[in-house]
Residue frames as a rotation matrix with the C-alpha (Angstrom) as fourth column:
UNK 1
-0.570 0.315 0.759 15.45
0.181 -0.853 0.490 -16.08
0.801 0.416 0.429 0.87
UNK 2
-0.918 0.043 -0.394 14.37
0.336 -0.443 -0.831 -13.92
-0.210 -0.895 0.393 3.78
UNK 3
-0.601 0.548 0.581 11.05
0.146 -0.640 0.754 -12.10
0.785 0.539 0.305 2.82
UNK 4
-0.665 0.417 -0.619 8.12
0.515 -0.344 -0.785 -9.81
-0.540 -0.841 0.014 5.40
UNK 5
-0.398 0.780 0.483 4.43
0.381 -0.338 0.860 -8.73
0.834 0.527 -0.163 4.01
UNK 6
-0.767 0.142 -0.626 3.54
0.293 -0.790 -0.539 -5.65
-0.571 -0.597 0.564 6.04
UNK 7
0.511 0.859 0.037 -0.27
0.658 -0.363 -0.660 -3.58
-0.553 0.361 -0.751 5.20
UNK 8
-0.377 -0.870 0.319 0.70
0.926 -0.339 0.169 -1.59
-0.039 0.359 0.932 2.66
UNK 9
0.922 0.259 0.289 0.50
0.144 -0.919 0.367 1.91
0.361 -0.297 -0.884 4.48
UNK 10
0.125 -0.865 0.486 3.57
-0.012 -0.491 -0.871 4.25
0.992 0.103 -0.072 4.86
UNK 11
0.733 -0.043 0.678 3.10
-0.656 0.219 0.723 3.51
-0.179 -0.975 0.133 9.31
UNK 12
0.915 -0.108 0.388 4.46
0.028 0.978 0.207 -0.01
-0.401 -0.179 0.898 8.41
UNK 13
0.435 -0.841 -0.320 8.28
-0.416 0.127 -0.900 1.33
0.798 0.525 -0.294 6.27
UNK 14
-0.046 -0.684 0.728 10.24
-0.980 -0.112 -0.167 1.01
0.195 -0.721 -0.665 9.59
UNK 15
0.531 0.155 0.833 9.32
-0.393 0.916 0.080 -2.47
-0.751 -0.369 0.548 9.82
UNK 16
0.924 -0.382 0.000 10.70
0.209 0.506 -0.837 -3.28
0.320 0.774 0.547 6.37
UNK 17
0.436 -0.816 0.379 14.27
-0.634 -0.578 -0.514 -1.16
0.639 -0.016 -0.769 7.29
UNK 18
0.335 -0.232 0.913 14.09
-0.795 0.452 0.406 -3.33
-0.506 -0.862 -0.033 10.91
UNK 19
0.830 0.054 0.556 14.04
0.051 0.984 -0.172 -6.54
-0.556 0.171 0.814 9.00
UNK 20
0.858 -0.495 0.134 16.75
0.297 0.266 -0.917 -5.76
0.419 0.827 0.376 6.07
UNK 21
0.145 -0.850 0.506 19.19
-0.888 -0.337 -0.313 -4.40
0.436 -0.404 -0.804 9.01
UNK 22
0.417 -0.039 0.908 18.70
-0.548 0.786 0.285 -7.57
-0.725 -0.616 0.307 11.31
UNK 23
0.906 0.008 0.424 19.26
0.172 0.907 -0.384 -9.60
-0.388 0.420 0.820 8.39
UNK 24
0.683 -0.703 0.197 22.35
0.113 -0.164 -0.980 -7.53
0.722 0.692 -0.033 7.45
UNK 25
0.650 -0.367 0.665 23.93
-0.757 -0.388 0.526 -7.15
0.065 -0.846 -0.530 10.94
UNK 26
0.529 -0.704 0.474 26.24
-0.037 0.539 0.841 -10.29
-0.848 -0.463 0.259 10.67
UNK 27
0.466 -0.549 0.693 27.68
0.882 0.349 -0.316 -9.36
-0.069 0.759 0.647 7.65
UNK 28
-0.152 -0.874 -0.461 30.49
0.852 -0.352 0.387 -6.68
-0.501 -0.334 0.799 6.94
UNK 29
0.321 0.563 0.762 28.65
0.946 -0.232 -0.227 -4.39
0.049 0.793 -0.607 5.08
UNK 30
-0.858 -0.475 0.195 29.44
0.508 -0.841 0.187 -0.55
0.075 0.259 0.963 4.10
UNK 31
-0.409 0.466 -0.784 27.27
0.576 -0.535 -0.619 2.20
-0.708 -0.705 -0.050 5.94
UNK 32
-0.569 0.289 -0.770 27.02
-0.559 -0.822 0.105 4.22
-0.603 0.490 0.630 3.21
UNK 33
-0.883 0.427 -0.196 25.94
0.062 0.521 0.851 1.24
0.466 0.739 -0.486 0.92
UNK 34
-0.697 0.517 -0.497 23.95
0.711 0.589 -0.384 0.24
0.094 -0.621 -0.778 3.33
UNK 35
-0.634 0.308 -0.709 22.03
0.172 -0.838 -0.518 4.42
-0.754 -0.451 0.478 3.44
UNK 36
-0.779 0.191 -0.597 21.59
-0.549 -0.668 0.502 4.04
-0.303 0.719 0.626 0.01
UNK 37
-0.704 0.656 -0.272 20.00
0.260 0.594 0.762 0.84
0.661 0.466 -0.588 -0.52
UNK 38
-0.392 0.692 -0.606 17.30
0.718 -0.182 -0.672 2.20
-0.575 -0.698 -0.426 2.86
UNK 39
-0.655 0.652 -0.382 16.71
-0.191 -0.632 -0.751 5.15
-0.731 -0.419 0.539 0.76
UNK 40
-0.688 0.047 -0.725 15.70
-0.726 -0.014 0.688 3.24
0.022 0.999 0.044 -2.06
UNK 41
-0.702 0.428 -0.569 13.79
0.473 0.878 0.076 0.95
0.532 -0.216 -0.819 -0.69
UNK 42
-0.433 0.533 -0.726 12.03
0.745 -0.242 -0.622 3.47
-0.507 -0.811 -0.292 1.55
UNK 43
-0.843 0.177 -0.508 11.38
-0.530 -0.437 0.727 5.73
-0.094 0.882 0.462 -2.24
UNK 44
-0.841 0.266 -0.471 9.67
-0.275 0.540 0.796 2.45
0.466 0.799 -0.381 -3.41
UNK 45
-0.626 0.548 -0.555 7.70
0.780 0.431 -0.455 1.58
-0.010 -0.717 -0.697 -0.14
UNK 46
-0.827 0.247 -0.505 6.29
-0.214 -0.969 -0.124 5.00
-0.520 0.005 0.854 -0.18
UNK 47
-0.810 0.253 -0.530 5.40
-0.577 -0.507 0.640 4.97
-0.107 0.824 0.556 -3.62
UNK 48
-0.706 0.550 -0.445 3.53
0.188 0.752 0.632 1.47
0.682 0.363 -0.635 -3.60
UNK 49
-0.498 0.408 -0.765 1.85
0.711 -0.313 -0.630 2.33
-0.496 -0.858 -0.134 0.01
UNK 50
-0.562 0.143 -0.815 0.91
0.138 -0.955 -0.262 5.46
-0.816 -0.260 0.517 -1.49
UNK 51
-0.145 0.247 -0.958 -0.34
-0.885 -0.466 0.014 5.13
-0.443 0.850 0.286 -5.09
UNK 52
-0.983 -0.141 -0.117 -0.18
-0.183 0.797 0.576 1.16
0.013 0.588 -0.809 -5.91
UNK 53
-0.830 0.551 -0.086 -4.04
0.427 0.728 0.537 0.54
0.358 0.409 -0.839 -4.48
UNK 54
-0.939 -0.120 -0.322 -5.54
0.026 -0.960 0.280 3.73
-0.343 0.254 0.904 -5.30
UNK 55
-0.599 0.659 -0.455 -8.22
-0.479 0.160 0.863 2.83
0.641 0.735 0.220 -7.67
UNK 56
-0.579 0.381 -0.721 -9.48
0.519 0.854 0.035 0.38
0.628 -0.354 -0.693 -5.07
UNK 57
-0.459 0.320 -0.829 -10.04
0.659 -0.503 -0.559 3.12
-0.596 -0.803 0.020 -2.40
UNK 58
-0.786 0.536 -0.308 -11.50
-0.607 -0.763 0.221 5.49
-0.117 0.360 0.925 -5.20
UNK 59
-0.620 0.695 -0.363 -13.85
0.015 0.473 0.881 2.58
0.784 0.541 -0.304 -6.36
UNK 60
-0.331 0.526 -0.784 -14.96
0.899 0.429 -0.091 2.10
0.288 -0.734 -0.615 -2.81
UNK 61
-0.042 0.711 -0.702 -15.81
0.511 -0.588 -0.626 5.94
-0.858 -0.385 -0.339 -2.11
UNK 62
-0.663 0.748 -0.012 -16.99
-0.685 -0.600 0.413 6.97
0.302 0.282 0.911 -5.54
UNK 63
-0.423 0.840 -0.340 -19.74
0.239 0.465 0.852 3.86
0.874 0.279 -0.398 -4.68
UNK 64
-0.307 -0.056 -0.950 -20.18
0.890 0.338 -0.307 5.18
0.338 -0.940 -0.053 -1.17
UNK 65
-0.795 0.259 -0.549 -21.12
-0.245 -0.964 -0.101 8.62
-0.556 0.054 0.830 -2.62
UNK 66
-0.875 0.372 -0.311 -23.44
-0.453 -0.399 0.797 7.86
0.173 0.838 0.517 -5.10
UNK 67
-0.434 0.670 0.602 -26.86
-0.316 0.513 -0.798 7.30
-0.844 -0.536 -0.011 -4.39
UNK 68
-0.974 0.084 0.210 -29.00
0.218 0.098 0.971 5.17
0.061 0.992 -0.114 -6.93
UNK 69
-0.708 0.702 0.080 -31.83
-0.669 -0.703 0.241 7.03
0.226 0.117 0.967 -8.33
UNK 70
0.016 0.585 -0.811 -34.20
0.461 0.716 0.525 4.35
0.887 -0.382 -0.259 -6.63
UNK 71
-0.499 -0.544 -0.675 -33.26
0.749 0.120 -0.651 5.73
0.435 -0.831 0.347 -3.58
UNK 72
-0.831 0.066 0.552 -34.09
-0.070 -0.997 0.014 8.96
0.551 -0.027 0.834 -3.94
UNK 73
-0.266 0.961 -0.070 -37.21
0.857 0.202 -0.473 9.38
-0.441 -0.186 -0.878 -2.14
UNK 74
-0.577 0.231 0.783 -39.51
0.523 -0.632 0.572 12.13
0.627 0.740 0.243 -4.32
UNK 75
-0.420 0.538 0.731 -40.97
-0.227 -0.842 0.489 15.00
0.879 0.039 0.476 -2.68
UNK 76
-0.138 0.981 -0.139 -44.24
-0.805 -0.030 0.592 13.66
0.577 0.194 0.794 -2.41
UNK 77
0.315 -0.035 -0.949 -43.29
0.016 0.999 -0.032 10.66
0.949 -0.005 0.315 -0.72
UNK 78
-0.772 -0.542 -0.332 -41.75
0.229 0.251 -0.941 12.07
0.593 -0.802 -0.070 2.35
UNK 79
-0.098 0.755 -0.649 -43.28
0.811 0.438 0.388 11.11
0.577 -0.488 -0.655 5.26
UNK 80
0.306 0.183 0.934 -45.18
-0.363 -0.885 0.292 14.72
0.880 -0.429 -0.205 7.48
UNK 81
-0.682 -0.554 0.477 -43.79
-0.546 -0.049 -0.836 14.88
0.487 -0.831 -0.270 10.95
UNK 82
-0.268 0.536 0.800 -47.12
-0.906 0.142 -0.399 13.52
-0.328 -0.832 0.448 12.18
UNK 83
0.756 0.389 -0.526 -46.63
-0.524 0.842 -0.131 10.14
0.392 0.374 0.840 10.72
UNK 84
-0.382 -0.924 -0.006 -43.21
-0.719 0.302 -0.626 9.58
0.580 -0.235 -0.780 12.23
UNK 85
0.093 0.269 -0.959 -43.25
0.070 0.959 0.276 6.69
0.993 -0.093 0.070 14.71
UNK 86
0.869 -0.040 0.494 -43.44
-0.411 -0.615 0.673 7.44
0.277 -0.787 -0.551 18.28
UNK 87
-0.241 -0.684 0.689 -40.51
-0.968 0.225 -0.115 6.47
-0.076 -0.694 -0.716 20.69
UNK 88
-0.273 0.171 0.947 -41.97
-0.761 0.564 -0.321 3.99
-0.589 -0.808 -0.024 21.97
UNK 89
0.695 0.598 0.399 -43.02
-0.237 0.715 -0.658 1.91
-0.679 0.363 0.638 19.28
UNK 90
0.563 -0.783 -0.265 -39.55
-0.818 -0.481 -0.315 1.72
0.119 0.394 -0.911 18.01
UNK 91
0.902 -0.325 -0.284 -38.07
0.322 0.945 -0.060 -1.85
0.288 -0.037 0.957 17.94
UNK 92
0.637 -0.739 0.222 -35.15
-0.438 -0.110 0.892 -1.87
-0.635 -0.665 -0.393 20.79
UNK 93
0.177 -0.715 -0.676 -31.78
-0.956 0.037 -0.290 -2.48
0.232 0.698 -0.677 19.21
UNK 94
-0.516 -0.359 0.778 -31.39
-0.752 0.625 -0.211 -5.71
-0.410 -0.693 -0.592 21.46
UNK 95
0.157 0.902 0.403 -34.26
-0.342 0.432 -0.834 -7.10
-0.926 -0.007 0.377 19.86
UNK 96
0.548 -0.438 -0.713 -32.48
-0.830 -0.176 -0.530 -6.61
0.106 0.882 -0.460 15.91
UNK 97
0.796 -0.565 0.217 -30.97
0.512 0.820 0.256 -10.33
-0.323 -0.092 0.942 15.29
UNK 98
0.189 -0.953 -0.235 -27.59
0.117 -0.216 0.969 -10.56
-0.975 -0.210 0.071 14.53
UNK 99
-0.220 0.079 0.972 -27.79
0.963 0.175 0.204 -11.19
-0.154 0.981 -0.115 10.64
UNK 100
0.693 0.462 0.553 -29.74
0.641 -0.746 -0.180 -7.68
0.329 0.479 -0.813 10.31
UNK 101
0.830 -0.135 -0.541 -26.71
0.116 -0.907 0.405 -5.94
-0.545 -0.399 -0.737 12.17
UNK 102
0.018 -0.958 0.286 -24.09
0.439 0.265 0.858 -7.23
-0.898 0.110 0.426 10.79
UNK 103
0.255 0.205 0.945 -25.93
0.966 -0.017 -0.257 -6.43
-0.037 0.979 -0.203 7.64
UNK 104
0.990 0.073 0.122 -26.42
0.062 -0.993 0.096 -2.78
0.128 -0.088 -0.988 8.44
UNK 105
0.418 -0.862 -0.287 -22.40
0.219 -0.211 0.953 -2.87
-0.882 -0.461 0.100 9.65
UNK 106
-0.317 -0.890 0.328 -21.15
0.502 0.135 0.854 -3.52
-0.804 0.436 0.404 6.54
UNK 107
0.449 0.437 0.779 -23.18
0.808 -0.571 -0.146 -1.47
0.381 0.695 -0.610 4.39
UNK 108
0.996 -0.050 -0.068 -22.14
-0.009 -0.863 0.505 1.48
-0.084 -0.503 -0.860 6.78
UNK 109
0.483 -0.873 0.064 -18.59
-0.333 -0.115 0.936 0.70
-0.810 -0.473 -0.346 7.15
UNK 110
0.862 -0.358 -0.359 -16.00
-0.288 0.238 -0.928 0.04
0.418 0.903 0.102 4.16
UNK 111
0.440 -0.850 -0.291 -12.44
0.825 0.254 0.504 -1.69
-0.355 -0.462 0.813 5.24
UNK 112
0.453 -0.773 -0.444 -9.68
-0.498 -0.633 0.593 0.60
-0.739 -0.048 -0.672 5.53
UNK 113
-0.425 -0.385 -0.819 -7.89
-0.872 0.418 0.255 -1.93
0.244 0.823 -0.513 3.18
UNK 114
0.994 0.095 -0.049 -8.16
-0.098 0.993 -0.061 -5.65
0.043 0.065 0.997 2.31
UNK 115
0.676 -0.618 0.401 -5.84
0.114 0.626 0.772 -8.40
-0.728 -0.476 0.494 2.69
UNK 116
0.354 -0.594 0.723 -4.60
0.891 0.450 -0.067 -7.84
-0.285 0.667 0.688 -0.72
UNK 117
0.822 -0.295 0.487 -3.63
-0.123 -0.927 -0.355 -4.36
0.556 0.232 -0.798 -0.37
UNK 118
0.646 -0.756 0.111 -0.07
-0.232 -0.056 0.971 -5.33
-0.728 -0.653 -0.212 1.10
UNK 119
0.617 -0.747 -0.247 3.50
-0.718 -0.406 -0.565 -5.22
0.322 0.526 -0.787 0.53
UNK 120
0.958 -0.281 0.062 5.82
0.237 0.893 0.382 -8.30
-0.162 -0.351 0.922 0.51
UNK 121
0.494 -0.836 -0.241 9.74
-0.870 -0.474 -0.139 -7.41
0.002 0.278 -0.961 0.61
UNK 122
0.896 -0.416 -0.154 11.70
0.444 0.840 0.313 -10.74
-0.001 -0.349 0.937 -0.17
UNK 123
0.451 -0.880 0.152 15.77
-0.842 -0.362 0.400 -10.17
-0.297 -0.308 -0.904 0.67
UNK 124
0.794 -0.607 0.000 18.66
0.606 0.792 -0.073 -12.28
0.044 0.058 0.997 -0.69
UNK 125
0.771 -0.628 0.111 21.93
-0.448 -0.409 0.795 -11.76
-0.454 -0.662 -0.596 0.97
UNK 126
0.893 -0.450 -0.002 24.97
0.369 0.734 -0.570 -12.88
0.257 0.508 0.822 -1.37
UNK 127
0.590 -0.808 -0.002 28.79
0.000 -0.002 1.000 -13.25
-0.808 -0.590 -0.001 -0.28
UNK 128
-0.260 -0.851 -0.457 31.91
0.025 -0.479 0.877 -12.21
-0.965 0.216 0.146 -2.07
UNK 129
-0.964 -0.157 0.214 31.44
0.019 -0.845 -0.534 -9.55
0.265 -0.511 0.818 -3.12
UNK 130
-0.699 0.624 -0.349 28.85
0.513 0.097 -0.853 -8.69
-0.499 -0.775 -0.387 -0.67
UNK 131
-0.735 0.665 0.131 25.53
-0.337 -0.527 0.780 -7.91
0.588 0.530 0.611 -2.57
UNK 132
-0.589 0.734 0.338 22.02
-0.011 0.410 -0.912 -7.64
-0.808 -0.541 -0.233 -1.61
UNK 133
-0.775 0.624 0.103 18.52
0.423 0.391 0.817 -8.52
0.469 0.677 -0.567 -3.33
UNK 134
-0.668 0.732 -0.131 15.56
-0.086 -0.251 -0.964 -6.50
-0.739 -0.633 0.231 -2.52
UNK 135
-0.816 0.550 0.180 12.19
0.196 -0.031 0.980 -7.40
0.544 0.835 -0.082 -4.21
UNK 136
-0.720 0.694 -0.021 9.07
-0.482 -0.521 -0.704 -5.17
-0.499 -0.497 0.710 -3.19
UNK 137
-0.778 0.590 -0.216 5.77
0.406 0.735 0.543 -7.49
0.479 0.335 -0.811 -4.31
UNK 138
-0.742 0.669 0.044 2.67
-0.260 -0.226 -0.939 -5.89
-0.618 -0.708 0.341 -4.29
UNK 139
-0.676 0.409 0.613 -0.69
0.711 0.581 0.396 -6.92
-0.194 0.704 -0.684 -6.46
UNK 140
-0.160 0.273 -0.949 -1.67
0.023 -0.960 -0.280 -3.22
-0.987 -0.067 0.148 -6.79
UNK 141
0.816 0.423 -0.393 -2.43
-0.127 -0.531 -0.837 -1.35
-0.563 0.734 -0.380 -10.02
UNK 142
0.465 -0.686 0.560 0.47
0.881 0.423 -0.214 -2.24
-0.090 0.592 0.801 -12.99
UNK 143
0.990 -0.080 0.115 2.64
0.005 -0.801 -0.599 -0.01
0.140 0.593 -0.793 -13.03
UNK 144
0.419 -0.908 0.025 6.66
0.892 0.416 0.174 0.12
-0.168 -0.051 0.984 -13.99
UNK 145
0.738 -0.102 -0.668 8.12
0.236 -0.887 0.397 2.85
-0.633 -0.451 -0.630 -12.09
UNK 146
-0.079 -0.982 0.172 11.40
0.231 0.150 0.961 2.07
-0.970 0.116 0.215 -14.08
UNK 147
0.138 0.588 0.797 9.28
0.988 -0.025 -0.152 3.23
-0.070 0.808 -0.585 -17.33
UNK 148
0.919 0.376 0.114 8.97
0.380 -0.925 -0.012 6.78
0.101 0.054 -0.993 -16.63
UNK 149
0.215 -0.800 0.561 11.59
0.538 -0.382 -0.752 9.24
0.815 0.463 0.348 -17.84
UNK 150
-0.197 -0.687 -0.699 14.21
0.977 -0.078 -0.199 11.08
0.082 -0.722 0.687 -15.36
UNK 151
0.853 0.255 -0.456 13.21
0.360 -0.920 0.158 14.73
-0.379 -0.299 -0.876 -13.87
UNK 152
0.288 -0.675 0.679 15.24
0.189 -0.655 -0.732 17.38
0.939 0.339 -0.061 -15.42
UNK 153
0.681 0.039 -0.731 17.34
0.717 -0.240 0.655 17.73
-0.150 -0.970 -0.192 -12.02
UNK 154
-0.421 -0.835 0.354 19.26
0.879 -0.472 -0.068 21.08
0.224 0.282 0.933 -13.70
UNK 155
0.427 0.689 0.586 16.06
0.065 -0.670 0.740 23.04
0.902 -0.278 -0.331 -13.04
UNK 156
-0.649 -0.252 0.717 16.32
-0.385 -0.705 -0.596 24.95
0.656 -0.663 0.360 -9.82
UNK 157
-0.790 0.533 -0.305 14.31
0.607 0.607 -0.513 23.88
-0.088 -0.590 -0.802 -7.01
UNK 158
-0.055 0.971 -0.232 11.45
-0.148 -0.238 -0.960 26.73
-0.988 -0.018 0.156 -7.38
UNK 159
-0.545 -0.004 -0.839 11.18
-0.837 0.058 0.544 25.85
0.046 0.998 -0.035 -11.37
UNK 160
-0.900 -0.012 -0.437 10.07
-0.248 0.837 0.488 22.07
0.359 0.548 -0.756 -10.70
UNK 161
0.311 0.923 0.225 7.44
-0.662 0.041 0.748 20.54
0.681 -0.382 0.624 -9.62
UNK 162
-0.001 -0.263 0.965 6.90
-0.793 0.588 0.160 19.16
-0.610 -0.765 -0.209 -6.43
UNK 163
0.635 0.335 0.696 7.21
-0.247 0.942 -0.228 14.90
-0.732 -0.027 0.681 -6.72
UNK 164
0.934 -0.184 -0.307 9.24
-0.296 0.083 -0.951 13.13
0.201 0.979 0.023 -9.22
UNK 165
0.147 -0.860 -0.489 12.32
-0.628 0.301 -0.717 12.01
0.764 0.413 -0.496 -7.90
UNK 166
0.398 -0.052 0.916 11.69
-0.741 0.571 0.354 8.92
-0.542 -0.819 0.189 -6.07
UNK 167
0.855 -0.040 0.517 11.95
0.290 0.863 -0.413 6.85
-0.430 0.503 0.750 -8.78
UNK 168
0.657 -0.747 0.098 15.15
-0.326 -0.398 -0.857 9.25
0.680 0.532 -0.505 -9.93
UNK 169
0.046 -0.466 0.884 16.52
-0.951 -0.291 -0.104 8.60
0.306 -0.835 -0.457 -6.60
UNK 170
0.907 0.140 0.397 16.03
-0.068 0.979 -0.190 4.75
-0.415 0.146 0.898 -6.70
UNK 171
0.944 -0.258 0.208 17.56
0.322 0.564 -0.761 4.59
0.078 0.785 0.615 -9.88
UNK 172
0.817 -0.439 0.374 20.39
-0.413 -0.898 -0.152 6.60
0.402 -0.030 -0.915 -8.45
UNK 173
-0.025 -0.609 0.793 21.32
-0.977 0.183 0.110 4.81
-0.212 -0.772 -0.599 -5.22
UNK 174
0.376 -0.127 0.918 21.33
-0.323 0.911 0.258 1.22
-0.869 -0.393 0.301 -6.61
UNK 175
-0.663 -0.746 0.062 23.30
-0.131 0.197 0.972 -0.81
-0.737 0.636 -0.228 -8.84
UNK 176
-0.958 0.194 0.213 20.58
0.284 0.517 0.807 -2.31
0.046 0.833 -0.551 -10.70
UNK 177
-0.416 0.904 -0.099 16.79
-0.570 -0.344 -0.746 -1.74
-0.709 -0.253 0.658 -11.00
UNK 178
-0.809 0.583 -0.075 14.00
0.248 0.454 0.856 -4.49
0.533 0.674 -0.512 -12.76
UNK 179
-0.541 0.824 0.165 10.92
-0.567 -0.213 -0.796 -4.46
-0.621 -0.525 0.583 -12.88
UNK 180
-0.890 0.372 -0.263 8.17
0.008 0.590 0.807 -7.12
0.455 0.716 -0.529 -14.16
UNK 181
0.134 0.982 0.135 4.43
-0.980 0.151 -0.126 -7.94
-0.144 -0.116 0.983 -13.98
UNK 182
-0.564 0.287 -0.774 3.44
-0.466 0.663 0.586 -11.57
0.681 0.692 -0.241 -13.23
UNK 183
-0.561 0.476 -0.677 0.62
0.471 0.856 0.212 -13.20
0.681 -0.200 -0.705 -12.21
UNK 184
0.430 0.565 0.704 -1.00
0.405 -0.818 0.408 -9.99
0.807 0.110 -0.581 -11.33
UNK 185
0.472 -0.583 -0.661 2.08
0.816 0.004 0.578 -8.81
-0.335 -0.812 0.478 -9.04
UNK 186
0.801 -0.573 0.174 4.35
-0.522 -0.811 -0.264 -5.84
0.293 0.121 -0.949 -9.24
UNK 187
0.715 -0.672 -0.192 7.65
0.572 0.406 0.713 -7.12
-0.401 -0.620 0.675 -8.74
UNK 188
0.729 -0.639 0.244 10.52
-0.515 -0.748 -0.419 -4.26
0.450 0.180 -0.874 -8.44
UNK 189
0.545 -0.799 -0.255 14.06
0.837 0.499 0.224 -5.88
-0.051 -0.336 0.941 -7.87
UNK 190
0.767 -0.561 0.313 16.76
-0.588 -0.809 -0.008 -3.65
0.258 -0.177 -0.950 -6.54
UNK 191
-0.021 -0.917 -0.398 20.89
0.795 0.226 -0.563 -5.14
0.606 -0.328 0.724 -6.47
UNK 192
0.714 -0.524 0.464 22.97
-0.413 -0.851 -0.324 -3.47
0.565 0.040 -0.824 -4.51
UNK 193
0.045 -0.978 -0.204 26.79
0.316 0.208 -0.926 -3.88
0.948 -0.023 0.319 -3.69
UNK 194
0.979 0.059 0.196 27.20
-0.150 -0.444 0.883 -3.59
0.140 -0.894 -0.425 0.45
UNK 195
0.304 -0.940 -0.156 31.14
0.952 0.307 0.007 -3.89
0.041 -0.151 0.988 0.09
């Protein structure tokens, strides 16, 4: 088993595609198979990139908006212009140990992500008849795409709403589709037949 954990941001699909061609390039595989299982895999990568660790980034800026009511300063409390501190009596930044910046850094700054906001693709590669394994592994929000019911795709295109058929389009272009929850993982498994 082959497998690549990439940040999970929608920059980083082309890296998953590189890896599951290289690893298919010495076998005889079928082009078209081979279009569908990319756009399924590039459906799912999306979707997890996009929507698996959500909640995390809301949690971090609704606390990054809200001030607590300690904070506030009342009125009455702010300081008149002629109490400010001059220039000069201003403690030089050079002078600020390191402990008190770092502090200030990380109050100011929030990570773009954490380590555990990534995507792990593992790959098995089986021989006659040529099939692949693709499992996408992320420890995002639960959620089994393979749950939700199929877009009416008889509707016209100005009738539907936008969104909704990645996961139609998955289930479309591969043989198989699982999906489980363990050990606080997403794991989506995609087959598919490259003969």
């Amino acid at each position: 088993m082959d497998q690549i954990t990439v940040p999970a941001r929608k920059e980083n699909l082309s890296r998953v595609l590189e890896f599951i061609g290289r690893k298919l390039e010495p076998f005889p595989y079928n082009a078209t198979a081979l279009l569908r299982l990319e756009l399924s895999v590039e459906e799912a990568f999306v979707n997890i990139a996009s929507y698996a660790y959500q909640l995390n980034k809301e949690k971090i800026t609704q606390q990054e908006e809200i001030i607590p009511q300690e904070e506030i300063i009342p009125q009455e409390e702010i300081i008149p212009q002629e109490e400010i501190i001059p220039q000069e009596e201003i403690i030089p930044q050079e002078e600020i140990t390191n402990h008190e910046k770092i502090t200030v850094q990380e109050e100011i700054t929030a990570p773009e992500e954490t380590a555990d906001e990534e995507i792990t693709v593992r790959l098995i590669i089986y021989e006659d008849p040529l099939q692949i394994m693709v499992q996408l592994i992320d420890s995002g929000t639960r959620f089994n795409p393979l749950g939700k019911e199929d877009p009416d795709v008889s509707k016209g295109i100005e009738e539907k709403e936008p969104g909704g058929l990645g996961i139609f389009l998955i289930k479309k272009n591969v043989d198989q589709a699982q999906y489980e929850y363990q050990n606080g993982k997403n794991i989506l498994t995609l087959h598919k037949r490259m003969d």
